[in-house]
C-alpha positions as CSV (number, residue, x, y, z in Angstrom):
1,X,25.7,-8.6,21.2
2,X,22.2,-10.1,20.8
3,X,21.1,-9.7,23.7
4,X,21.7,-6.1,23.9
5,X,20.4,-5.8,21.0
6,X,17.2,-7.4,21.8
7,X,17.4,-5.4,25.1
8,X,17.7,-2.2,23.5
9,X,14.7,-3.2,21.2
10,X,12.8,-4.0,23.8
11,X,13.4,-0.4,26.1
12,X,12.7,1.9,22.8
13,X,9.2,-0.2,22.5
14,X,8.4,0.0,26.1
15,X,9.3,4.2,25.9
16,X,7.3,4.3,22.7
17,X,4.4,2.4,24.4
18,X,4.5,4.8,27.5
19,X,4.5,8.4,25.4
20,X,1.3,6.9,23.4
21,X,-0.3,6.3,26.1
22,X,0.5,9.7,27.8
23,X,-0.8,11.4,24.9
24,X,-4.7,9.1,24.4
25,X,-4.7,10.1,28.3
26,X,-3.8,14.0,27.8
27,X,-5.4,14.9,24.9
28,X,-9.0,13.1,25.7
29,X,-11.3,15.9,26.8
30,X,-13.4,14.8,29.7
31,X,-16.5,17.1,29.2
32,X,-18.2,18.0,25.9
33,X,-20.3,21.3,26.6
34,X,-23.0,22.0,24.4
35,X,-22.5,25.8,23.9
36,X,-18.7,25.1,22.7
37,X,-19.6,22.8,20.1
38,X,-22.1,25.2,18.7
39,X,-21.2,27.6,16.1
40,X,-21.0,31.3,17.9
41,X,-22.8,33.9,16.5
42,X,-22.5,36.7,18.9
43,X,-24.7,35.2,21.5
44,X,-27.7,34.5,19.2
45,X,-28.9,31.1,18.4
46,X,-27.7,29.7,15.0
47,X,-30.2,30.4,12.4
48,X,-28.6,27.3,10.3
49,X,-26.8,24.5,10.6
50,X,-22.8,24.9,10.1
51,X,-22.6,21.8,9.0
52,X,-23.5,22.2,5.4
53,X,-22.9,19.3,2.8
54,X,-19.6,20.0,1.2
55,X,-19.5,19.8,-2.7
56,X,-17.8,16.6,-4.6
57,X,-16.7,19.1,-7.0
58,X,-14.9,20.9,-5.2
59,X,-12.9,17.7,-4.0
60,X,-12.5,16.5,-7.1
61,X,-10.9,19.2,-8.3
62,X,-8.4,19.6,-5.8
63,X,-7.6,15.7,-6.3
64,X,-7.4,16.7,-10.4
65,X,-4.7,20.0,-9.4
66,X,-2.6,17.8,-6.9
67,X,-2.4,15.0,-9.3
68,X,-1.4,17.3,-12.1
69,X,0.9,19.2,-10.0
70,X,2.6,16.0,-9.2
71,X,3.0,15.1,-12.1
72,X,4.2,18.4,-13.6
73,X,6.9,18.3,-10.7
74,X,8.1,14.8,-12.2
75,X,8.6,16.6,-15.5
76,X,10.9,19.7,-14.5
77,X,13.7,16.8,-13.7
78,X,13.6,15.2,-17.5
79,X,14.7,18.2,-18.8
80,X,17.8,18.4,-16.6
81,X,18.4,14.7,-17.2
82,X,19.1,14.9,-21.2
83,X,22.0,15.9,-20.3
84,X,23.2,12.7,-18.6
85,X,21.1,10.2,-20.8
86,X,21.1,8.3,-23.8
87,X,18.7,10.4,-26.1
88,X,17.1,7.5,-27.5
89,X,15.7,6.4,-23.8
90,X,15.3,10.4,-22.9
91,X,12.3,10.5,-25.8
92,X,11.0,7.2,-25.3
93,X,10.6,7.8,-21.5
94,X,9.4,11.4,-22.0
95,X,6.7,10.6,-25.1
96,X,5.5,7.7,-22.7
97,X,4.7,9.6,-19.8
98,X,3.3,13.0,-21.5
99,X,1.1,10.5,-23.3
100,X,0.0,9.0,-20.0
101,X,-1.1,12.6,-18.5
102,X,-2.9,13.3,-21.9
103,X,-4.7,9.9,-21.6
104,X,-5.6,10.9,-17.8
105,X,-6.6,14.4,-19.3
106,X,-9.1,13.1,-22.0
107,X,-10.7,10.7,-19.0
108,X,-11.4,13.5,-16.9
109,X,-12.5,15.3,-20.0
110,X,-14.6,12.7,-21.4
111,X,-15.8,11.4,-17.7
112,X,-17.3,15.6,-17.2
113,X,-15.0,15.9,-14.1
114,X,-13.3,19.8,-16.3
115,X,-17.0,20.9,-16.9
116,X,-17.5,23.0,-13.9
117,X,-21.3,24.0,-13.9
118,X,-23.5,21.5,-15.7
């Protein structure tokens, strides 16, 4: 029982080894040709660089939306659960975490990450 255990282990990891391997060798391209790598811009030359620093706002925003959207996602279920919970837990468990959004709201407030131009 073991040992076909350990045999079976030991095939799967071997298969799993082999289709990595296929795909570093496959997807590697072999030649990197200036003129694809370049932006196109209907044959001219680029006037700029398309590589242009990207803004921390932006990015920090988008961490601030998914973060709240989480957690608002994990507040649509407490409201079904009051059904099936002692109330006394419900509101202690419910108080605690809205208080620990509106403490992670007044950081971002008070650290100037909501104040969009400055």
């Amino acid at each position: 029982m073991i040992l076909s255990i350990l045999t079976m282990s030991l095939i799967i990891m071997m298969i799993s080894m082999l289709v990595m391997l296929m795909a570093s060798m496959l997807s590697k391209k072999t030649l990197v040709d200036r003129e694809k790598s370049s932006p196109f811009e209907c044959g001219f030359d680029p006037k700029s660089s398309s590589r242009l620093p990207f803004s921390l706002r932006f990015f920090l925003i988008t961490i601030i939306f998914l973060i709240f959207d989480v957690e608002i996602a994990l507040i649509l279920p407490i409201i079904y659960i009051i059904k099936f919970s002692n109330l006394f837990m419900w509101t202690t468990t419910s108080i605690i975490f809205i208080m620990i959004l509106l403490i992670g709201l007044y950081h971002e407030w008070n650290q100037g990450m909501l104040n969009w131009s400055k």
